[in-house]
C-alpha angles and dihedrals in degrees: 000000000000119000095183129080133196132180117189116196114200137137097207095090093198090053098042090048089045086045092047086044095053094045100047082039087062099023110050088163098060136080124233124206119184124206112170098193137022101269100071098047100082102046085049102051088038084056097044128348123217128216092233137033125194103201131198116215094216113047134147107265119009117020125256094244100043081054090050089055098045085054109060089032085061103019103023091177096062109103116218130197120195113227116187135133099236108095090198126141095222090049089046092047094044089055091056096036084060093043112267106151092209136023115207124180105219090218089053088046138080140165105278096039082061101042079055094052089045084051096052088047089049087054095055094049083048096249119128133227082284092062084250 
C-alpha cells in the first residue's frame, strides 16, 4: 500500500506525464495525482491531500503561487517545490515569500535529482526509501 502521496500541477501535458512516469518508475510506493490548471487543485488536495506538491508558477486558472499560498495557509505540512522554467530571482523569492519549501528549474532537474529530494523528504517524516 502506498503511504506517499504526490500531486503535480502542471499545464504541459507531455512534462507532467514524464514527470508522473519518472516518479511512480522510482516510487512504487507513492501515489501520483495529476491537475494541469488551478481549478482542480483545490478539490484534489480537499479530497485527499498529498504529502508533497510539485507546482508549476504559470498554470491555467489560479496561479501557482496564489495556490502555494492557499496550501500551507489550509494544509501547512504539505511540502511544495516549485517547479517552473523561469530561473529568475524574483520568481525564486516570490515562491518562498508565499510559502514554497524548495525552487527547482525544470531545465536544471531530472529524475533522480527529484526522487532524492522525495527521499530526503521521506527521512525527515521518519519513512524510509520504501515509503515505511
Amino acid at each position: 500500500m502506498a503511504v506517499f502521496s504526490i500531486l503535480i500541477v502542471e499545464d504541459h501535458q507531455g512534462f507532467r506525464e514524464s514527470l508522473k512516469e519518472a516518479l511512480v518508475g522510482r516510487l512504487p510506493y507513492a501515489v501520483v495525482d495529476e491537475a494541469a490548471e488551478g481549478g482542480e487543485v483545490v478539490a484534489l488536495i480537499e479530497a485527499r491531500p498529498p504529502q508533497l506538491v510539485f507546482m508549476d508558477i504559470n498554470i491555467p486558472g489560479e496561479n501557482g503561487l496564489e495556490l502555494t499560498r492557499w496550501i500551507k495557509q489550509t494544509h501547512p505540512g504539505i511540502v511544495i517545490v516549485i517547479l517552473t522554467s523561469y530561473d529568475l530571482p524574483e520568481y525564486r523569492e516570490a515562491a518562498y515569500r508565499y510559502g514554497a519549501n524548495y525552487f527547482l528549474v525544470k531545465s536544471a532537474t531530472n529524475g533522480q535529482k527529484l526522487v532524492g529530494l522525495i527521499e530526503s523528504i521521506l527521512l525527515e517524516r521518519g519513512l524510509d526509501a520504501n515509503g515505511k
